[in-house]
Each structure stands twice: as C-alpha cells, then as structure tokens.
C-alpha positions in Angstrom: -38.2 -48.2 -14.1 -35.8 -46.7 -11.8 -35.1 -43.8 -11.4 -32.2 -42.2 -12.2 -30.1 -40.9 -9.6 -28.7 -37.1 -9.3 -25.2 -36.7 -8.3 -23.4 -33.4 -7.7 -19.9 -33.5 -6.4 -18.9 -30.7 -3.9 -16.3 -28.2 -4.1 -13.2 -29.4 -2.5 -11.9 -26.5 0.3 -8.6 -25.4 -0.4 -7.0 -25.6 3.0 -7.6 -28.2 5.9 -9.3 -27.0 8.4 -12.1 -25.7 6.3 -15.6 -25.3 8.2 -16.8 -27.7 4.9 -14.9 -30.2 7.2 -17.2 -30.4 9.8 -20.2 -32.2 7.5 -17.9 -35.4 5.7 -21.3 -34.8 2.7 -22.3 -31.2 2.8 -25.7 -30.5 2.4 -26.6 -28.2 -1.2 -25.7 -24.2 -0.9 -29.3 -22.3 -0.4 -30.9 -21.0 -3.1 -30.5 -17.7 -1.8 -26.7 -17.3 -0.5 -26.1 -18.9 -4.5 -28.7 -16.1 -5.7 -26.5 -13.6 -3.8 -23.4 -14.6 -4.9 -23.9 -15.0 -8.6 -25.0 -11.4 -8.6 -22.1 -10.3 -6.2 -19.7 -11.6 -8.6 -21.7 -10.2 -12.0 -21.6 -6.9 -10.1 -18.2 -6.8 -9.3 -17.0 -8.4 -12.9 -19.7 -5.3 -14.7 -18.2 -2.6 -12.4 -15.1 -3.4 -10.8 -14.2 -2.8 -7.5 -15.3 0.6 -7.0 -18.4 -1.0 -8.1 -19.0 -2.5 -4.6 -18.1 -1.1 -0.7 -15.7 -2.9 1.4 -17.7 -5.6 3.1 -19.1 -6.6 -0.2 -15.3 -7.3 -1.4 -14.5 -9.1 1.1 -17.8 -11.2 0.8 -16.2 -13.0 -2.5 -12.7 -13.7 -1.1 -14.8 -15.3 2.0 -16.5 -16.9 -0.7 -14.0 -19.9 -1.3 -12.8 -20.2 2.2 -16.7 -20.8 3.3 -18.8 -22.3 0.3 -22.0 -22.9 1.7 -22.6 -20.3 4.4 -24.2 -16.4 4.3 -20.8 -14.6 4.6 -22.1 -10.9 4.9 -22.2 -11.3 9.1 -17.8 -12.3 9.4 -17.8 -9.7 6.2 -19.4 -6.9 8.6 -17.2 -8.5 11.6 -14.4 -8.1 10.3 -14.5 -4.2 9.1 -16.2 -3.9 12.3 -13.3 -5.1 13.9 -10.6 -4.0 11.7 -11.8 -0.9 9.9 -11.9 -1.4 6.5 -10.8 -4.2 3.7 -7.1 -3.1 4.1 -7.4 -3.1 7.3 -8.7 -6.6 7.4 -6.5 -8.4 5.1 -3.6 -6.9 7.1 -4.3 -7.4 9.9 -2.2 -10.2 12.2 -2.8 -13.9 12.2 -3.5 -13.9 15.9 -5.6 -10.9 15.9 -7.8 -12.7 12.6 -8.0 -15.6 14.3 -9.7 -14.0 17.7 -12.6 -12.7 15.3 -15.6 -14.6 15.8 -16.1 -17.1 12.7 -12.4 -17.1 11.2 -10.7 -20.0 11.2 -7.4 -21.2 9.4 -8.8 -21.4 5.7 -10.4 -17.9 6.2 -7.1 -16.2 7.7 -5.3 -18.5 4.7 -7.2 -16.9 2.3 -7.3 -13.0 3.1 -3.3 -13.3 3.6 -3.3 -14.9 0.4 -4.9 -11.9 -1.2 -2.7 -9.6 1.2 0.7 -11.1 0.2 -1.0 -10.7 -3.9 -1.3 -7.0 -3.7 2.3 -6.7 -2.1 3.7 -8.4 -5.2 1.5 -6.3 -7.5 2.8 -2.9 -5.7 6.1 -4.2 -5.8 6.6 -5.3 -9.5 5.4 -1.4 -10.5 8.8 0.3 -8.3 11.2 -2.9 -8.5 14.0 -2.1 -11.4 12.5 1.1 -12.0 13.6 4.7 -11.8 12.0 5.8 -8.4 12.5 9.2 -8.6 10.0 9.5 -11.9 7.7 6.9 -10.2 6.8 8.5 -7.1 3.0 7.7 -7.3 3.5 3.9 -7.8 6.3 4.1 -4.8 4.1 5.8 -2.5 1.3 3.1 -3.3 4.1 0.3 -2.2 4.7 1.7 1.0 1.1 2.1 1.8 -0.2 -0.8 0.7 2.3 -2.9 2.6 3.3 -1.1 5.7 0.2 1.9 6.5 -2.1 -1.3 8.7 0.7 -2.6 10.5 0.3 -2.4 14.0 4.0 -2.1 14.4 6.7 -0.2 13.6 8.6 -1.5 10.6 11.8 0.4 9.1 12.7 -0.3 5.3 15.2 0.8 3.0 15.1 1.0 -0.6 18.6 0.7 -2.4 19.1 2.7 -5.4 22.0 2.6 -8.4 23.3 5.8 -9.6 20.9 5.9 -12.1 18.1 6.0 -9.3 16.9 2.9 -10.1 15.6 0.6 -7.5 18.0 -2.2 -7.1 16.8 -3.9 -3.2 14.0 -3.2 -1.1 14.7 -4.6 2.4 13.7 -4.6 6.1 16.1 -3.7 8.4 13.9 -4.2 11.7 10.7 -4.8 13.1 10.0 -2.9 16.3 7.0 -1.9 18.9 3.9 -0.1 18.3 5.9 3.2 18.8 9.4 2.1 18.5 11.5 0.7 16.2 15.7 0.2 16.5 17.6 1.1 13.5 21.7 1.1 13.3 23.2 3.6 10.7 26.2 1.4 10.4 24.0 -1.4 9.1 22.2 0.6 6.6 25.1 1.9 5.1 27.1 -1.0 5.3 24.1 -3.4 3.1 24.1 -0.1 0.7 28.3 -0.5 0.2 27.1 -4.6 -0.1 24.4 -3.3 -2.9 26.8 -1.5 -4.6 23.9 1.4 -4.1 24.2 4.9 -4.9 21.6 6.5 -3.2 18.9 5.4 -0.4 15.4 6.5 0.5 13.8 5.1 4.2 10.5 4.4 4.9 8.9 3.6 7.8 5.5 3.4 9.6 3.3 4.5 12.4 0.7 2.8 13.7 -1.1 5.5 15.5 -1.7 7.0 12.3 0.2 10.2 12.6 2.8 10.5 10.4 4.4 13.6 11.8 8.4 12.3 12.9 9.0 12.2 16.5 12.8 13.7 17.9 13.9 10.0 17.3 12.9 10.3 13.6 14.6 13.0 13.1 17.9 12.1 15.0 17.9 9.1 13.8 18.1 10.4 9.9 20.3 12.9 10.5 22.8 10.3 11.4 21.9 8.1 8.7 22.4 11.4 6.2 25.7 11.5 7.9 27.0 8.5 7.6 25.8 8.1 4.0 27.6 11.6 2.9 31.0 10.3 4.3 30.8 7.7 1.5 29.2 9.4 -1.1 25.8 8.1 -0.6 22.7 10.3 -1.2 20.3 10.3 0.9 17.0 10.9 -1.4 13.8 11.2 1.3 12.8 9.5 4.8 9.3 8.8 4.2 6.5 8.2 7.1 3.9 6.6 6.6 0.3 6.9 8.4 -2.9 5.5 8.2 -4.1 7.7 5.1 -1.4 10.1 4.6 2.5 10.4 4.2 5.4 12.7 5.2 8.3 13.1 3.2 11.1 14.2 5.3 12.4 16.5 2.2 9.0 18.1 1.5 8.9 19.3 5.2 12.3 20.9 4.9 13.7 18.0 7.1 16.2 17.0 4.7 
C-alpha cells in the first residue's frame, strides 16, 4: 500500500513583497515560534492588552506580515528604535523602512493598525458635543498627532451647539515650525457654517509649552474669529505625554 500523502497549504501573505516570497514552498513554522505564539495570542485574548508590554503587542501584528519567522528581535528593534508601540506604528514610512528587518508588508501592516486607531479615536469626538467630551478629544489628538516628528496644525470646526461638525488639517510644517494663515482658518469656519473653533497642534520635541509664535499666532486667530462672531474655545498643544491648553494657562 501507499502511503498516503500529507498536504498543508500555506498562509497566503497579505501584501507582495512579503519575506514568505523569498521561498516559492515555505518550509513548516517551528514548533516553538507556533508554541510562542499560540500562547501570545491566549494571553493577550485572557488579559487584554494591558495583559502584555509593548514589544509583546507588536509581536502579534508582526505576526501576519512574517508567518514563519521568531518576531521578538524586529519587535525589540523597533521600540529600540522608536520608543514604544506608538511610537512605532507612527512612525514615517521612510524612517520604518531603514529598520533592519522591515520591509513593505511589515510597514503595510503597522500603518494599517495606525490609520485603525485614528478612526477609532475619531468616531468617539466626530458629531459629538466636544465641550462634554473632553477626555475622548484629548485621546484624538494624542493618538494621532503626539509621535509626529513634524509639526501639524489642525482645527476642529464646531456648530453653535458645540458640536463637532469638521476636523481638518490646515498645514504640515518642520520639526519646529509650522505656517498657519488666520484668513484661511476663518474663512473654511464661514465655509463650515461653524460657530466656534478649537486648534490643536503638535510638538515634536515633546514640550508642549507654546513658543512667542504660538502665542502670536492665536492671538490673531482670536482676533479674527471675534470680528465675525466666532469663539475661539482652546488652542491645544500637544507633547509627547502631556498637553497644554492655552485657556487653562490663562492664555486665552
């Protein structure tokens, strides 16, 4: 008698360019990275993700983009490099891509998880009253602007029942620098039909204490907004691990 075969059929990866590529017939996943993972994953669906540290997060996202390979090592190179799982998943394409052991479907995947938690954040503030929402807000702003490495100025657009109606960018600037036009913001808040405006934006050293440009540059933006009867709620700055709000310190 023959016997019978075994077939298995391996895990397609989800982007080209995937290091699964490299073999056309992979060769089987070790016993032990498959030992590992299974209990990374029953950890992580017992506990939750306060059940495990950074590197140990990141492990399972790195899990799909590389199937068959010990992940901890690019999991260790990457907080190593970037700080922390934040820190990672927002950090610039180019920048991923210079870490040792990322490729495209790695980079593809952490940006997929990135651009996931923006939309989360952003569905808890969008059409909502801001003002009674704070907590959620502040979580917005941090989770999509405190890792850039640049300076990116937003504005969010409320009605007159301080709901919020937009939330756009109105530039992208250096890592210390950024060029904002009062005209513009209050011209798109007349185009919004908004009431009332709260600005946010970022530094990348950290520190979110305002520089003489902050502060000039609001005060002209408070200006412009009272001639037409817009209220300027709060300039907000946001750092690494903290925030300033431009009204708590008296600014506004």
């Amino acid at each position: 008698m023959c016997a019978k075969r075994q077939f298995s059929e391996a895990p397609l990866p989800l982007f080209q360019g995937d290091e699964a590529l490299v073999n056309p017939v992979p060769s089987p996943q070790p016993s032990y990275i498959r030992d590992h993972r299974k209990r990374l994953r029953e950890r992580f669906i017992k506990g939750g993700a306060t059940a495990i540290p950074d590197y140990e997060l990141l492990e399972l996202v790195l899990f799909r983009a590389i199937p068959r390979r010990d992940v901890k090592p690019l999991a260790w190179r990457l907080i190593d490099t970037f700080g922390d799982f934040n820190g990672a998943i927002s950090a610039p394409i180019e920048r991923l891509l210079s870490v040792k052991g990322v490729g495209d479907a790695v980079m593809q995947e952490l940006k997929i998880i990135e651009a996931a938690a923006h939309r989360l954040a952003r569905a808890r503030i969008m059409q909502r009253h801001v003002l009674t929402s704070w907590d959620a807000l502040l979580d917005y702003c941090h989770t999509t602007m405190a890792h850039r490495e640049t300076e990116q100025f937003r504005v969010l657009f409320l009605d007159n029942k301080n709901v919020l109606i937009a939330d756009e960018e109105q530039a992208k600037g250096t890592v210390d620098h950024v060029p904002v036009y009062p005209r513009e913001v209050v011209k798109r808040a007349l185009e919004l039909n908004a009431s009332a405006l709260i600005l946010v934006h970022n530094h990348p050293s950290g520190d979110p204490t305002p520089s003489e440009a902050d502060l000039a540059m609001t005060n002209k933006i408070y200006d412009a907004a009272l001639a037409l009867n817009i209220t300027l709620h709060d300039h907000l700055v946001i750092g690494k691990s903290r925030e300033l709000s431009f009204k708590s310190e008296g600014y506004l």
